[in-house]
Residue, then its C-alpha position, 0 to 999 in steps of 0.5 A: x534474505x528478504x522477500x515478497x513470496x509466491x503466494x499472489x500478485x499482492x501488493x504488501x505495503x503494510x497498510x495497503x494489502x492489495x490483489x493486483x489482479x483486481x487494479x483498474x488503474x494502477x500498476x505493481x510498486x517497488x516492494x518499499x517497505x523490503x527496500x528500506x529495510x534491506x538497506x537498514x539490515x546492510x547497515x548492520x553488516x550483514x550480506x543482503x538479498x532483496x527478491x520479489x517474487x511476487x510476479x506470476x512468473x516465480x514458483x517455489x522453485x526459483x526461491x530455492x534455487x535463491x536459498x541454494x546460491x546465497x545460504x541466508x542466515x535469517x529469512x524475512x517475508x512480507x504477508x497480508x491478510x489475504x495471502x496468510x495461509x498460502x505465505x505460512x504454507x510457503x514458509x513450512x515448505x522451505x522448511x521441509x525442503x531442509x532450509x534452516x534459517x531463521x523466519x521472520x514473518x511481517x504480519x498482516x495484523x495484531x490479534x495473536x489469537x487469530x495467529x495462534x489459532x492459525x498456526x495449531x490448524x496445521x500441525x506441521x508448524x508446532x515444529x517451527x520457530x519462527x518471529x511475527x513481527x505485527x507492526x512497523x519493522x525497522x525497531x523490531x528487525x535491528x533487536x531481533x538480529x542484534x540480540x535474539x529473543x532477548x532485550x526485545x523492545x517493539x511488537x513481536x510475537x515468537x513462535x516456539x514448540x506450539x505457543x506463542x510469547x509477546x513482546x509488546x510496546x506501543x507503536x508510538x514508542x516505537x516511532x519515537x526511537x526510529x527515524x525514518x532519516x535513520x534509513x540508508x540509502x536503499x539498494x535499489x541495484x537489488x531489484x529490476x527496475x523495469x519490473x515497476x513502471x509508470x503506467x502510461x509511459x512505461x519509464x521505471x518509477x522508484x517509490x519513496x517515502x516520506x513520511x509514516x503514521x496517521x493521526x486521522x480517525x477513519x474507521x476503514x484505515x490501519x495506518x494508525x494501527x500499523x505505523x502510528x498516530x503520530x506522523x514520522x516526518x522525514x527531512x525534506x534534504x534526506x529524500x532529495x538525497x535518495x532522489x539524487x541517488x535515483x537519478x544519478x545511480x540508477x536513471x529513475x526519473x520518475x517517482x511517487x512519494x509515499x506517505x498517508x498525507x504528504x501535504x500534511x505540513x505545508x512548509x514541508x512541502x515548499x521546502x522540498x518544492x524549492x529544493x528540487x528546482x534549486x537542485x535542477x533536478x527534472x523529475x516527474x511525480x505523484x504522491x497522495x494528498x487529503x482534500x483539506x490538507x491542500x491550497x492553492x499555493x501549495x499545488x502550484x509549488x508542486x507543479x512547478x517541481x515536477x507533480x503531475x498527479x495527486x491521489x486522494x481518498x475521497x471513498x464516497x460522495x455521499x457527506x452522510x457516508x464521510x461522517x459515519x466512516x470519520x473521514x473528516x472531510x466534505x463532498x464541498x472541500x472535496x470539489x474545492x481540492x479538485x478545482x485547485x489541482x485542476x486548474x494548476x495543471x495537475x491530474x487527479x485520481x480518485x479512491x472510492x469505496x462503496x459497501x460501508x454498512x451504512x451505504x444505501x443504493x442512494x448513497x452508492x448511487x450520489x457517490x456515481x453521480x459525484x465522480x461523474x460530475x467531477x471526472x477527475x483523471x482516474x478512479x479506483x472503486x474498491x470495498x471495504x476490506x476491514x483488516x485486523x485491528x481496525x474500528x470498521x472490523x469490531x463494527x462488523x463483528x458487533x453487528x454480524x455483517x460478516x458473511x464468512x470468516x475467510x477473510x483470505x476468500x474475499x478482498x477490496x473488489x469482493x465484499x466479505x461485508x453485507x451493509x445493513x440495507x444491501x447484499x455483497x452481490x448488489x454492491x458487486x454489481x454498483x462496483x462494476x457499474x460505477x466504473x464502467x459508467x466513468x471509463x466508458x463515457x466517449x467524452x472521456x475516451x476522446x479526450x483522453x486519447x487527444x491529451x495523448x502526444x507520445x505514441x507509446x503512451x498511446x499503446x500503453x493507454x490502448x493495452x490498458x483499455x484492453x485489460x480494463x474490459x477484461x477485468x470487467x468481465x472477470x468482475 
């Protein structure tokens, strides 16, 4: 049985550990990471369940009454950084309830010591064995269910009568054994496909991935910590199966291709572009890009193939900003990739993050003026959340910016930073003020309402704009 838990309306897509309370733009995605492996752990034979109870609508009690109809053998659950001790305190409930599976936990980070401090602050856990699995999990999932605590090869640690044992290989060994073609087809019949739609149109959307792993230096960002340096390329003929699958076994015409950087191989793209036209497959799509990793050529491909919306990280407009957080990008390509996707038609949607600790009321302020100059379709404003692992948490640690050691207490909308010049509050405040500076102005409201055609989406748009305010209020 695998699941997300009831500990929060978290996004837990390994890297991307998100409060979904706190999104202005985005809605809840597929649990992909539980997808993929469930239908990896079906391949090994094994009767699968597949629950995402991270909804507000689930309590403890649905998942036991889960527990009760299917009797799993082995238990695995996603956590994050922010949900940890409610996930560990969901996990020692079950047990108590008498539930005698195995627990196989992801965990958000890799520091064993602050696991190992966390599980001897409550004394309930010395009797509970259970694994950690502290990175990618498709390795370490298969060794732990073919063979136990022997012969284990990728990062885990088990958790047995209060200590903890490593089992530990770098992740880029690990990505050199699993393939992410190695996947099965994933068991999307296991979830309710209308609990993950588009935001304006409501229609379901199926997440896919097609590659893992990042070998960019970016202070702020896990994913070479959790998935890699080296990117895990999937053939562009195995996610075109999955997408037939999709379309044909499930009615999903919709999709977003997860991946840090999907443009990252420029024949991959045109490849996968000219398979889906050559397959007449009429599909709508999104999926992320970096601004210097896109051309011309490339977006009208896309466009062709049925992409209507590109994220990119640009997180400041500030060029001071991108080199000190080792982005290795410029406001200049930023304005280059923008016209590109612009003028083939495509929208675009930016990431930003404000509070870095070099970031200044000058350089939070030339991030505003930049996203109001170039008004791309969306934005998120989110600040720096330095999970485990990551260069921007020792920075932090060396330099006391840190102003409490709950991390679970603060998120990507609520600073647990101080930047060297400003205070968690003002940078609170420059949040609220960056976005509702961009989403407030009445040019952007009239044109958006005028792009609109569907009157559903027009109701999606105005409920939207309802919970926008909301949320602006609760800020």
């Amino acid at each position: 049985m695998l699941c997300n838990p009831p500990t929060g309306f978290f996004l837990r897509d390994e890297r991307c550990q998100i409060d979904m309370n706190t999104r202005v733009a985005e809605n809840m995605r597929e649990p992909i990471q539980l997808l993929y492996l469930a239908g990896l752990v079906k391949s090994l034979g094994y009767e699968v369940a597949l629950h995402d109870y991270s909804f507000p609508r689930y309590t403890l009690d649905d998942v036991c009454k889960d527990i009760e109809a299917f009797k799993p053998e082995w238990f695995y659950m996603e956590t994050t950084q922010g949900t940890f001790t409610p996930d560990l305190e969901f996990m020692a409930s079950l047990r108590q309830k008498g539930y005698n599976m195995k627990f196989l936990l992801k965990a958000p980070f890799v520091d064993r010591d602050y696991l190992q401090e966390k599980l001897l602050m409550r004394p309930f856990f010395k009797d509970i064995s259970c694994y950690f699995i502290t990175r990618d999990a498709e390795d370490t999932l298969k060794e732990v269910l073919a063979k136990g605590r022997e012969g284990i090869l990728s990062s885990v640690f088990y958790w047995h009568n209060g200590e903890i044992e490593v089992f530990d290989h770098t992740i880029d060994q690990a990505h050199k054994r699993f393939k992410l073609d190695d996947y099965p087809i994933p068991p999307r019949e296991l979830l309710n496909k209308f609990d993950y739609v588009r935001p304006d149109t409501g229609e379901p959307i199926a997440y896919i991935y097609t590659a893992k792993g990042c070998p960019y230096p970016c202070v702020f960002c896990s994913a070479p910590v959790y998935l890699g340096k080296t990117i895990n390329m999937r053939s562009v003929e195995s996610v075109i199966a999955e997408i037939e699958n999709c379309v044909h076994e499930h009615g999903i015409n919709n999709f977003f291709f997860r991946s840090d950087t999907f443009t990252f191989e420029k024949k991959w793209v045109l490849s996968f572009c000219a398979h889906i036209l050559d397959k007449g497959l009429v599909i709508r799509w999104g999926t992320n890009s970096r601004v210097d990793k896109i051309d011309r050529e490339m977006v009208e491909a896309m466009k062709k193939a049925g992409c209507d919306i590109i994220g990119f990280g640009v997180e400041s407009g500030s060029d001071r900003i991108l080199e000190h957080i080792k982005k290795v990008i410029t406001t200049a390509q930023i304005k280059a990739a923008h016209r590109c996707v612009k003028e083939a038609g495509i929208k675009s949607f930016f990431h930003t993050i404000i509070g870095f600790p070099w970031d200044t009321h000058e350089t939070i302020k030339e991030t505003q003026r930049f996203l109001l100059q170039e008004s791309p379709d969306f934005i998120e404003v989110n600040v720096p959340y330095p999970l485990r692992g990551t260069e921007l948490f020792a920075i932090a640690k060396e330099h006391g910016l840190f102003i409490s050691d709950d991390l679970e207490a603060y998120s990507h909308v609520k600073p647990i930073l101080r930047t060297f010049t400003l205070t968690p509050e003002e940078v609170s405040r420059y949040r609220k003020q960056i976005l509702r500076s961009f989403y407030l102005r009445p040019h952007y409201i009239f044109s958006k309402l005028c792009s609109i055609k569907n009157p559903k989406v027009f109701i999606n748009y105005m409920k939207w704009g309802v919970a926008f305010l909301g949320k602006l209020r609760r800020a």
